[in-house]
N, CA, C and O atoms as a MOPAC input file, in Angstrom:
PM7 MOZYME 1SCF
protein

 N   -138.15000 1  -101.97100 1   104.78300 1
 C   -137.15300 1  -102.57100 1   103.91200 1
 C   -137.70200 1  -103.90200 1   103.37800 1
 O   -138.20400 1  -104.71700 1   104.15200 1
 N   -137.59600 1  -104.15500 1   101.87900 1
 C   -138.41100 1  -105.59300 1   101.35100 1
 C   -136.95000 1  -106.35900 1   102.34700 1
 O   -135.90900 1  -106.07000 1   102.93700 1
 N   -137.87400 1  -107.53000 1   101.95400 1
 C   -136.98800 1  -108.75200 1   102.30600 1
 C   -136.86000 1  -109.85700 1   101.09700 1
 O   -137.64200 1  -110.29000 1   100.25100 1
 N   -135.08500 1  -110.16800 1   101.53500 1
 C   -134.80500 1  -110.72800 1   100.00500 1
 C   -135.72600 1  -111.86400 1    99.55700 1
 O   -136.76400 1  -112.15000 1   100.15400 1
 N   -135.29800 1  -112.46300 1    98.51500 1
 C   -136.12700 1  -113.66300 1    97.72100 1
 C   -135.62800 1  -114.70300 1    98.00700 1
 O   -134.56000 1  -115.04200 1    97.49700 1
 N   -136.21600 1  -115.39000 1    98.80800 1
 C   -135.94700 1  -116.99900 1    98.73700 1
 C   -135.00800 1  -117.71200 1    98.18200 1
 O   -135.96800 1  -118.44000 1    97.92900 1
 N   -134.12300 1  -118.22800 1    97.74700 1
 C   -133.04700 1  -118.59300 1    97.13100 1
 C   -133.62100 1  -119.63900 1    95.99800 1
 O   -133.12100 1  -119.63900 1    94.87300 1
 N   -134.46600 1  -120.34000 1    96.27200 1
 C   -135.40200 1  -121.49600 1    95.40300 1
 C   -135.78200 1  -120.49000 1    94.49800 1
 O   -135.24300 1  -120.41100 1    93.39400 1
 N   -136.81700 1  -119.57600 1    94.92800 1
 C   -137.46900 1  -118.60000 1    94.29500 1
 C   -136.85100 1  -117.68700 1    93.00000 1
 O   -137.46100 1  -117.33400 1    91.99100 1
 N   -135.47100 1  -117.42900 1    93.35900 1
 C   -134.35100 1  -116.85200 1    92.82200 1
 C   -134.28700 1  -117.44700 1    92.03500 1
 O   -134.54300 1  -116.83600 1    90.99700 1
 N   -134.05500 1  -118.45900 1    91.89800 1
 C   -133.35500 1  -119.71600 1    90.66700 1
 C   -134.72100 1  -119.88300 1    89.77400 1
 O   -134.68700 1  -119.73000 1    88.55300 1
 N   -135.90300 1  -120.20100 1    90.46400 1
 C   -136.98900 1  -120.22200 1    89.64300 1
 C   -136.95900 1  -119.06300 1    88.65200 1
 O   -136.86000 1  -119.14000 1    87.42800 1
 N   -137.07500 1  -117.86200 1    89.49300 1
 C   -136.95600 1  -116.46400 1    88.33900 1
 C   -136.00800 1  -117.01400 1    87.51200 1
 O   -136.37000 1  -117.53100 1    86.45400 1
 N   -134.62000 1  -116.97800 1    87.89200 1
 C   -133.97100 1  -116.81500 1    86.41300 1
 C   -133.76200 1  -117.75000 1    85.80800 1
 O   -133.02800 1  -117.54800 1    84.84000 1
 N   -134.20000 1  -119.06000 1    85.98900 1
 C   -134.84900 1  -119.75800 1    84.98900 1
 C   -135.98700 1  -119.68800 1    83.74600 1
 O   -136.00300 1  -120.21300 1    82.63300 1
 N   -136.90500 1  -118.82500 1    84.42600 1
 C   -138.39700 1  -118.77000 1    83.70500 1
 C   -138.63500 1  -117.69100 1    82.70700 1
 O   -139.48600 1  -117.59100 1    81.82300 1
 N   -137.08500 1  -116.44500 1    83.29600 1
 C   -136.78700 1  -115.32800 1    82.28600 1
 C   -136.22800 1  -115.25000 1    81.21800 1
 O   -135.93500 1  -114.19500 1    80.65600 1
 N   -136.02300 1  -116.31200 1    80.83300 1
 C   -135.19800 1  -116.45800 1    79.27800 1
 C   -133.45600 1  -116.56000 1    79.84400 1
 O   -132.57900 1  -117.13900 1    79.20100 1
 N   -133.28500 1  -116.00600 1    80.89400 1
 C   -131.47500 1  -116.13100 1    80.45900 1
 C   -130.88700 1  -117.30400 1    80.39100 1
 O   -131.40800 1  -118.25300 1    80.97700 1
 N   -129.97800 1  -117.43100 1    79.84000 1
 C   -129.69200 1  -118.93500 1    79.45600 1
 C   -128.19200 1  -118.15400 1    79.60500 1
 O   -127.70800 1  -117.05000 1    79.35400 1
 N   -127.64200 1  -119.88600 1    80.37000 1
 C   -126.65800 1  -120.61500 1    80.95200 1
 C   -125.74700 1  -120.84600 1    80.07800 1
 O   -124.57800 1  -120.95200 1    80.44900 1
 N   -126.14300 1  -120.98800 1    78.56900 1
 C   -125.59800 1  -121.44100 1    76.92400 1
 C   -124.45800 1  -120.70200 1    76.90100 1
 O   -124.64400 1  -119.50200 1    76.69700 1
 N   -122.86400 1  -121.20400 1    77.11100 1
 C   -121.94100 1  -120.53700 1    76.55300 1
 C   -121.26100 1  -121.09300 1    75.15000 1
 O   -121.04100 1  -122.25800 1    74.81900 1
 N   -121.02100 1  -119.94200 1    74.48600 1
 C   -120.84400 1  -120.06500 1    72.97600 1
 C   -119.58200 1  -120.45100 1    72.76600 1
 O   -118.85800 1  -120.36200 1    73.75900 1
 N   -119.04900 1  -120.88500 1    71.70000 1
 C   -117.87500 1  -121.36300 1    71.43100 1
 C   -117.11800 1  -120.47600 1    70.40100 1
 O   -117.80400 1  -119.66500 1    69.77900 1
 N   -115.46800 1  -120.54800 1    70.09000 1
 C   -115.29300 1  -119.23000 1    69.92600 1
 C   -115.41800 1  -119.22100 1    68.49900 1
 O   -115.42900 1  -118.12500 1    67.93600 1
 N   -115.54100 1  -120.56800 1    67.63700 1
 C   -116.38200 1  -120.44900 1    66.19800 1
 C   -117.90700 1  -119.67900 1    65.93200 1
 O   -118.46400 1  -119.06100 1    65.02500 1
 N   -118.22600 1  -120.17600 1    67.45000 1
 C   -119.81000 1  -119.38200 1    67.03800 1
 C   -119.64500 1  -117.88600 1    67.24300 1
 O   -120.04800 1  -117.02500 1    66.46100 1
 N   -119.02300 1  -117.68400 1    68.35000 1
 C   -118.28800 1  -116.07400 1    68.68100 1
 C   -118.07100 1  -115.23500 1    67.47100 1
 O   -118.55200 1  -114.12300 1    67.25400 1
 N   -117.38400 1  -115.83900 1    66.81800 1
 C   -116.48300 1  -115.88300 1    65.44800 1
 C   -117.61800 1  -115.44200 1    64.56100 1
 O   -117.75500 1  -114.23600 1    64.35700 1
 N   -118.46700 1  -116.33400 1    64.00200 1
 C   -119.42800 1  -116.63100 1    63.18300 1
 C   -120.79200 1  -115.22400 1    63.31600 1
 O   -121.35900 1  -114.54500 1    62.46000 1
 N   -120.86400 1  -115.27200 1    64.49600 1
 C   -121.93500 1  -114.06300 1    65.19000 1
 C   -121.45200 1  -112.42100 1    65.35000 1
 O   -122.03700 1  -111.34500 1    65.22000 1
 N   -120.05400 1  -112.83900 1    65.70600 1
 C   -119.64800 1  -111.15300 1    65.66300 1
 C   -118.61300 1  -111.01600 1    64.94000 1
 O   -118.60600 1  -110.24600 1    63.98000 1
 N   -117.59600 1  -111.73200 1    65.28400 1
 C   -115.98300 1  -111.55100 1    64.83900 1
 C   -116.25200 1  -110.91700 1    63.39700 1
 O   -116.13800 1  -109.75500 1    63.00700 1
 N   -116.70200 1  -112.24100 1    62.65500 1
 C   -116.03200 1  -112.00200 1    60.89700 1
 C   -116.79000 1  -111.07900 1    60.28500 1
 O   -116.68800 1  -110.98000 1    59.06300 1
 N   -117.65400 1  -110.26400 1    60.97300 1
 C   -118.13000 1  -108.79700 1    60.54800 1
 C   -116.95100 1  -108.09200 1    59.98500 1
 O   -116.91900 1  -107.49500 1    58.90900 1
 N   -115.76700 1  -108.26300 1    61.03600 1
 C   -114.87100 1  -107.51700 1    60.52000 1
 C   -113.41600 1  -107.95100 1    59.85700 1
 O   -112.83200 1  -107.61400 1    58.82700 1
 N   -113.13600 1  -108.79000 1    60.85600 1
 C   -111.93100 1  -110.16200 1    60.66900 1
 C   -112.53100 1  -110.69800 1    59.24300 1
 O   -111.51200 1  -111.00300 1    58.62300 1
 N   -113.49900 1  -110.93400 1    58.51600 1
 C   -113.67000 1  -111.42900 1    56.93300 1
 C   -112.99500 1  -111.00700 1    56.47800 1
 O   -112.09000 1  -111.64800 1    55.94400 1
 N   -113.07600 1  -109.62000 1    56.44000 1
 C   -112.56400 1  -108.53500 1    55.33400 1
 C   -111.53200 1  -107.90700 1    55.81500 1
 O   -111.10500 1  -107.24400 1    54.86900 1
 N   -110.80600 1  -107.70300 1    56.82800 1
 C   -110.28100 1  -106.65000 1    57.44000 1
 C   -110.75100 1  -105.41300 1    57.25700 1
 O   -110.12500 1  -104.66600 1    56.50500 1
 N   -111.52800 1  -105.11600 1    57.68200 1
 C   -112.37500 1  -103.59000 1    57.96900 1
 C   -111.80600 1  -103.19700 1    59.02900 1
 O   -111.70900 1  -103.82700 1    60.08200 1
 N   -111.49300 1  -102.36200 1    58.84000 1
 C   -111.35200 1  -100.78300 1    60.00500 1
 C   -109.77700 1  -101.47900 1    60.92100 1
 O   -109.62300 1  -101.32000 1    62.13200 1
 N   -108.71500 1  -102.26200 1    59.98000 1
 C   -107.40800 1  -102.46900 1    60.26800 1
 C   -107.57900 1  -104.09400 1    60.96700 1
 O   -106.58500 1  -104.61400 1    61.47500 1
 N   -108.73500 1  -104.73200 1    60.94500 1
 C   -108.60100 1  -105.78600 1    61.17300 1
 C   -108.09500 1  -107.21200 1    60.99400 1
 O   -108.66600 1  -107.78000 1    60.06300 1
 N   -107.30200 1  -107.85200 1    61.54200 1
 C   -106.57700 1  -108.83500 1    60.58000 1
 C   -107.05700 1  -110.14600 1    60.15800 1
 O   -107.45300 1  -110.93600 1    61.01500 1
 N   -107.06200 1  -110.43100 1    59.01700 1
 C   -108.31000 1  -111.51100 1    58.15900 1
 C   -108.38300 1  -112.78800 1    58.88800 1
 O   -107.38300 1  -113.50000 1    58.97500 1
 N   -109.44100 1  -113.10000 1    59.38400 1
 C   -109.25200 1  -114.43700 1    59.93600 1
 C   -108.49700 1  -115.72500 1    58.92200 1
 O   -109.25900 1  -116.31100 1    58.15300 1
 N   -107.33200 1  -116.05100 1    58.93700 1
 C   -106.59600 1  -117.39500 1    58.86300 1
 C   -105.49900 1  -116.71300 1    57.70800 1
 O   -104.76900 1  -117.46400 1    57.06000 1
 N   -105.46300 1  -115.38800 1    57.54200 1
 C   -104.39600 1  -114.60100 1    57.21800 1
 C   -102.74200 1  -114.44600 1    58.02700 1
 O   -102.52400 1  -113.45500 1    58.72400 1
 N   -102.15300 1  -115.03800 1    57.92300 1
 C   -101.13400 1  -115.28800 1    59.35600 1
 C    -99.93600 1  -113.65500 1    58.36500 1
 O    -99.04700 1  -113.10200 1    59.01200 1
 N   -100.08700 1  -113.44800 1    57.62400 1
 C    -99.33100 1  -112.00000 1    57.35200 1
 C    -99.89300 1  -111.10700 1    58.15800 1
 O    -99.33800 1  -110.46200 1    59.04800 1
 N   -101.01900 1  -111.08100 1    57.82500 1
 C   -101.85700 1  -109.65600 1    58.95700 1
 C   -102.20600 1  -110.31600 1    60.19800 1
 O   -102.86500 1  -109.84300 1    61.12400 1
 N   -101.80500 1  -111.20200 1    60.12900 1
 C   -101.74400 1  -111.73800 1    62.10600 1
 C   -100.56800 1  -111.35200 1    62.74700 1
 O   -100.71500 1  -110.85300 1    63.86300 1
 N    -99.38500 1  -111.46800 1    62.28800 1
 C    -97.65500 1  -111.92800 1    62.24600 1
 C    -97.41900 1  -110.86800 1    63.64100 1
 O    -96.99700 1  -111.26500 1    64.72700 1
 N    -97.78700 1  -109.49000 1    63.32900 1
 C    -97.73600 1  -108.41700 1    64.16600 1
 C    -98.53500 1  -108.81800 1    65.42800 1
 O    -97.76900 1  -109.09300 1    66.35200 1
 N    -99.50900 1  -108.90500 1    65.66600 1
 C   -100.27900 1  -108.88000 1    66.28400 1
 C   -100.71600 1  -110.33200 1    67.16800 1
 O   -101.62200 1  -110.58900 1    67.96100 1
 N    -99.67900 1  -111.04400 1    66.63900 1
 C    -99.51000 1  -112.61400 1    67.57200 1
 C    -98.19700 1  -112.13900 1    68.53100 1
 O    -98.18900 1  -112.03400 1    69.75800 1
 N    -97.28400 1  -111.93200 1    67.75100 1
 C    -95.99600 1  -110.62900 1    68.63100 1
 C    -96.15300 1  -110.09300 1    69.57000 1
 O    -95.07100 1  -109.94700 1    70.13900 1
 N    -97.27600 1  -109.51400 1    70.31700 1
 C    -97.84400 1  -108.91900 1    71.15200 1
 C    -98.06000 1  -110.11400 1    72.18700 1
 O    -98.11300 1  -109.98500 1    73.41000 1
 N    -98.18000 1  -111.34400 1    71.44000 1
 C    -98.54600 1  -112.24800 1    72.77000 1
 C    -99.83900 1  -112.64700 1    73.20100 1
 O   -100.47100 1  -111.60600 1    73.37600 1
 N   -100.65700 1  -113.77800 1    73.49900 1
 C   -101.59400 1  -113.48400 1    74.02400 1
 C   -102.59700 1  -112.53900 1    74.81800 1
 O   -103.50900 1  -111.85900 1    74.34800 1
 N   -102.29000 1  -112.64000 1    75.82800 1
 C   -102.74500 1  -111.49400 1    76.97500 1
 C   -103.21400 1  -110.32300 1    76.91700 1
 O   -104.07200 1  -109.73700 1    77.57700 1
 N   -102.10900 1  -109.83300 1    75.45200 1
 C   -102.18500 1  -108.76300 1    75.25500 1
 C   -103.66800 1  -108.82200 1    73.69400 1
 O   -104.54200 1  -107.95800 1    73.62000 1
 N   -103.57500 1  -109.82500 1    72.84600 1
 C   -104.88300 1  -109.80000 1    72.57800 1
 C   -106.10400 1  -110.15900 1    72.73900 1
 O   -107.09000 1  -110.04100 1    72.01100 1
 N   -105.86000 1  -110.89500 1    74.40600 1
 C   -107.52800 1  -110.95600 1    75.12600 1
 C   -107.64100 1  -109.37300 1    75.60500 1
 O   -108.65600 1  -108.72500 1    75.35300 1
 N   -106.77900 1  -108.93800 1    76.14900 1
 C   -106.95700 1  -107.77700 1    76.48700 1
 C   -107.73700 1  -106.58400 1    75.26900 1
 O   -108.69000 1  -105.84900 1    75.52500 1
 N   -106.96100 1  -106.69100 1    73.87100 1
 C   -107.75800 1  -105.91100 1    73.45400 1
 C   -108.66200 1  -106.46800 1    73.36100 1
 O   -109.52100 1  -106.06800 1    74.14800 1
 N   -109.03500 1  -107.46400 1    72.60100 1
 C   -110.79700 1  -107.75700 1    72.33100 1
 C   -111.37500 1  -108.04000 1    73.25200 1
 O   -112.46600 1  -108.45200 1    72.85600 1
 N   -111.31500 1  -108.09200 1    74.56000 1
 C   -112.23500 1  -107.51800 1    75.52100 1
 C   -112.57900 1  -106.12500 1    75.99500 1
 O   -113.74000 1  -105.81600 1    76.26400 1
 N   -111.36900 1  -105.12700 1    76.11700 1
 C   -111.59500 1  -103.75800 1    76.48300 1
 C   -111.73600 1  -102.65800 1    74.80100 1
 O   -112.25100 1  -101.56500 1    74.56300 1
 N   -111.05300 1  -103.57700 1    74.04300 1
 C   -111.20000 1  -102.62300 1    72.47200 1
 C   -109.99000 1  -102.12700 1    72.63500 1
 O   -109.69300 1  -101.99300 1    73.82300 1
 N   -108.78000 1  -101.64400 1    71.50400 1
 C   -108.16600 1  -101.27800 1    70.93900 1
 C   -108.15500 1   -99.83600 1    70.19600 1
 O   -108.90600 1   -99.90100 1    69.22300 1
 N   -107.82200 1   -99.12000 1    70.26800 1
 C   -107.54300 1   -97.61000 1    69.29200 1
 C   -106.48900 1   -97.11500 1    69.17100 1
 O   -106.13100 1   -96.06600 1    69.70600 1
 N   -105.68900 1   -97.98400 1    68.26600 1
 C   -104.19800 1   -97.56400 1    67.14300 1
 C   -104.17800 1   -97.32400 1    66.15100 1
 O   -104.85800 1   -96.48200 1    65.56300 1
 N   -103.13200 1   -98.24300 1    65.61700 1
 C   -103.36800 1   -98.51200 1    64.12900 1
 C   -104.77300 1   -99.19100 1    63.46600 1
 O   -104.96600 1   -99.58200 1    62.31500 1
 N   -105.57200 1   -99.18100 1    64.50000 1
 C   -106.39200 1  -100.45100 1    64.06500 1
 C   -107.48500 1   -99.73200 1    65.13100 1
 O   -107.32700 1   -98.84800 1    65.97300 1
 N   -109.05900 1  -100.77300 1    64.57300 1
 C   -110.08100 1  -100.40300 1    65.81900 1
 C   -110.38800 1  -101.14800 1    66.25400 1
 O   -110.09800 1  -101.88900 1    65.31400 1
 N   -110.95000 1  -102.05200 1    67.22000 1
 C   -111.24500 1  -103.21300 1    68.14000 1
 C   -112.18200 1  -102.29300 1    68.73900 1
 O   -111.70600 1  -101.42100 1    69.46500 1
 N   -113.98200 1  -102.35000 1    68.48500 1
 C   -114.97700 1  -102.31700 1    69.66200 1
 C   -114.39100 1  -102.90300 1    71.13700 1
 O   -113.19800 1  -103.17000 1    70.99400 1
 N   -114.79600 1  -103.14700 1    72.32000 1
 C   -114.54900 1  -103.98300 1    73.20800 1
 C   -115.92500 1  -105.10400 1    72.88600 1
 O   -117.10900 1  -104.91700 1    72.60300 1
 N   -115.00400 1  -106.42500 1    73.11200 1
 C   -115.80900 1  -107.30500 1    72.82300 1
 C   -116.78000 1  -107.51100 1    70.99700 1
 O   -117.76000 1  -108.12800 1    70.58000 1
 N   -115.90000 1  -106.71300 1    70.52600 1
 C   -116.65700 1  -106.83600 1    68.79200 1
 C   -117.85500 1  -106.06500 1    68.56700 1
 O   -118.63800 1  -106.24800 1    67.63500 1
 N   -117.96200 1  -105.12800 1    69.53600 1
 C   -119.18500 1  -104.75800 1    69.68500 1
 C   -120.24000 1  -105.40900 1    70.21100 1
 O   -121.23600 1  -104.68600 1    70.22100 1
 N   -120.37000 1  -106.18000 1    70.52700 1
 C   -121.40400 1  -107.34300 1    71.79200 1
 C   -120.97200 1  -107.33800 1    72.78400 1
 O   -120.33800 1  -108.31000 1    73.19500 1
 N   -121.23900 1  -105.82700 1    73.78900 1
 C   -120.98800 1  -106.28900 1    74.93200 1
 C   -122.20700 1  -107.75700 1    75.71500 1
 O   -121.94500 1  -108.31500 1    76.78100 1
 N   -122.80400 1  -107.91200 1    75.30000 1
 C   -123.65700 1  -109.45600 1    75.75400 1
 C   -122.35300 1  -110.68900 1    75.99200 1
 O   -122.25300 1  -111.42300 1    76.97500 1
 N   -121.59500 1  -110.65700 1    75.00400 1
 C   -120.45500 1  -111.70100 1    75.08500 1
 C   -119.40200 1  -111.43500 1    76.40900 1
 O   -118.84700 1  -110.40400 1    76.79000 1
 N   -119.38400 1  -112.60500 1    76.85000 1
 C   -118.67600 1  -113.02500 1    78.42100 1
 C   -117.26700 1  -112.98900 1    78.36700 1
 O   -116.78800 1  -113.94500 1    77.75700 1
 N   -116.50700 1  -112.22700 1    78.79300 1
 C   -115.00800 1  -112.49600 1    78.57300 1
 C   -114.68300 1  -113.61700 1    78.38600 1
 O   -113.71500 1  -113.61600 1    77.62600 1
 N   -115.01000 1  -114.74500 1    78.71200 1
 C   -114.17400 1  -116.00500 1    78.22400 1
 C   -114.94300 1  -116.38600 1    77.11300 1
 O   -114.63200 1  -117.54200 1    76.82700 1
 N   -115.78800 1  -115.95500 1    76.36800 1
 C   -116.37100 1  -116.33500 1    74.73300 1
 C   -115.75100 1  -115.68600 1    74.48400 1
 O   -114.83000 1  -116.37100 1    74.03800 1
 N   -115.32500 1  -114.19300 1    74.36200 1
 C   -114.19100 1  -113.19500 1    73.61500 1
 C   -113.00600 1  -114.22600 1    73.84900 1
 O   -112.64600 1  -114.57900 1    72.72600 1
 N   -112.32500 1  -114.79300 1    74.71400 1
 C   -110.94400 1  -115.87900 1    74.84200 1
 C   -110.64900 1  -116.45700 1    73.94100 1
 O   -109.62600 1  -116.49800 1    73.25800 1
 N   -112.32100 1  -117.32900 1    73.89200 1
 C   -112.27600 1  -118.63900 1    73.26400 1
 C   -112.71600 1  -117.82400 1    71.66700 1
 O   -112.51400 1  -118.74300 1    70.87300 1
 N   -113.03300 1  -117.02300 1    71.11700 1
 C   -113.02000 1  -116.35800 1    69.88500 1
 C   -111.66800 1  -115.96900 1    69.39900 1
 O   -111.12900 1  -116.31200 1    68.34700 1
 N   -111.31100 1  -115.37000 1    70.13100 1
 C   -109.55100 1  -114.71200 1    69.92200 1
 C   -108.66000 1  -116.39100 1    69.61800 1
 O   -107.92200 1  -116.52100 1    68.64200 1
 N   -108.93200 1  -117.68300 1    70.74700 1
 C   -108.25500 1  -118.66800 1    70.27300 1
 C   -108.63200 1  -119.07900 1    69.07200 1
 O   -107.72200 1  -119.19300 1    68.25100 1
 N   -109.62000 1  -119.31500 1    68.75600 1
 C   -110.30300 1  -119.80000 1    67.40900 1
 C   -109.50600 1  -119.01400 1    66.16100 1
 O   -108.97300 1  -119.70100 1    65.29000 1
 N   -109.42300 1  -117.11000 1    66.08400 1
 C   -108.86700 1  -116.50000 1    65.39800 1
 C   -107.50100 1  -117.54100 1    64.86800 1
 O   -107.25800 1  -118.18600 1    63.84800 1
 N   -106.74700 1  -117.27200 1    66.27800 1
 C   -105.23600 1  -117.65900 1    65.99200 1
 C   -105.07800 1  -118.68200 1    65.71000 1
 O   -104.18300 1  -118.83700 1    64.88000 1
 N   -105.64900 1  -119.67600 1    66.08900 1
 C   -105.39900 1  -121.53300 1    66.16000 1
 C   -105.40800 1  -121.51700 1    64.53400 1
 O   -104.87200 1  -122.41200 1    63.88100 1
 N   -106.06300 1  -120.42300 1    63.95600 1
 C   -106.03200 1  -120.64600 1    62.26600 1
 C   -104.85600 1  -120.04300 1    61.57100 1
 O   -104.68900 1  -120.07200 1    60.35200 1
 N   -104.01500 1  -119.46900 1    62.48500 1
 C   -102.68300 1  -118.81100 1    61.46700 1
 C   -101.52700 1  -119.35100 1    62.34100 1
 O   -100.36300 1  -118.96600 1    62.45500 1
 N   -102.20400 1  -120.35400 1    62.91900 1
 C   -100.53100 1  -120.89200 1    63.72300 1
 C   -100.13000 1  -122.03800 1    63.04400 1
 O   -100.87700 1  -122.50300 1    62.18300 1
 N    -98.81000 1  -122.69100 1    63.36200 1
 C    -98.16100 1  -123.75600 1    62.55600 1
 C    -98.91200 1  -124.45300 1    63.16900 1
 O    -99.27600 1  -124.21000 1    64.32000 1
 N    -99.38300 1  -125.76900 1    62.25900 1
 C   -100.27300 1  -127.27100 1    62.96100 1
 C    -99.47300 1  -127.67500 1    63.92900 1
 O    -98.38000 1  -128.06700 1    63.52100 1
 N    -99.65900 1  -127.72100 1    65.22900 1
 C    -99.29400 1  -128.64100 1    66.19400 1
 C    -98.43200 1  -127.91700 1    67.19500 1
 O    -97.98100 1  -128.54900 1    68.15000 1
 N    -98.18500 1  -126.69700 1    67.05100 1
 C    -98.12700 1  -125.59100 1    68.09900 1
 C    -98.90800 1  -125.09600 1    68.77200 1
 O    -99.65300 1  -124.16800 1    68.46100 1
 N    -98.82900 1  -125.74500 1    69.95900 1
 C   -100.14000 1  -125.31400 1    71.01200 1
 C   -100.02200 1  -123.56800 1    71.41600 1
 O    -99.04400 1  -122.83200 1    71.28500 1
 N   -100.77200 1  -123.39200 1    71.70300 1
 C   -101.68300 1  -121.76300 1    72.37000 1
 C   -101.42700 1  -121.77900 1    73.38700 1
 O   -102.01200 1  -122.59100 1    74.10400 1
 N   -100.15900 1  -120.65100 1    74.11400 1
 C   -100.05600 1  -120.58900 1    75.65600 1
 C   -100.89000 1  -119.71900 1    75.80100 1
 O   -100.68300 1  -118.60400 1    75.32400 1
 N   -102.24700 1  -120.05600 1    76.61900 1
 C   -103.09000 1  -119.04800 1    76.83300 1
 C   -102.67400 1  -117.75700 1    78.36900 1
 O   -103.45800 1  -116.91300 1    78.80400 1
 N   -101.22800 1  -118.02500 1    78.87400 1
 C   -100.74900 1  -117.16200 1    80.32200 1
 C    -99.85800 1  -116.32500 1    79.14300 1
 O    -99.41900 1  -115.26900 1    79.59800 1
 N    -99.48700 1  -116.57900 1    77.68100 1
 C    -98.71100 1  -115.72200 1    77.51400 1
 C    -98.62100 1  -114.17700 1    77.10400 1
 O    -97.52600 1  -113.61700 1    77.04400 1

């Protein structure tokens, strides 16, 4: 049976392998995957800072749209999980989905993110 790796050793590897620690913000989220589709509304998507084709789909509540854009959606509408990047970390999908909404909400109405 090998024997595990050193714990120093460990950290060295995944340091020296490229993965990076870098979490994205949900403009860059946005910018990299989202508005592939959210630009235009393609394939039932609702336009980023469009609050008509949001109206429905804020109704639902939070929770319920981390949930889809992390696991994907198939209704009226299509949601990949995660936009199609599964590479993206559930809480960059969060912080993307907040970014979405923070643009079709009234100024100065905060985001219950438990709701």
């Amino acid at each position: 049976m090998p024997r595990p790796m050193p714990l120093p050793l460990l950290i060295l590897a995944v340091f020296t392998t490229g993965v990076s620690a870098r979490v994205l913000t949900g403009r860059q989220v946005f910018d990299q995957t989202c508005h592939t589709c959210h630009a235009r509304g393609i394939a039932g998507a609702p336009q980023f800072g469009n609050r008509g084709a949001w109206r429905k789909h804020l109704a639902k509540g939070m929770k319920v749209l981390y949930e889809h854009a992390i696991h994907g959606y198939y209704g009226y509408s299509f949601m990949p999980p995660k936009g199609g990047d599964e590479s993206l970390t559930d809480s960059e999908v969060r912080a993307a989905v907040r970014y979405m909404v923070a643009a079709v909400r009234p100024h100065g109405l905060a985001l219950d993110p438990h709701q």
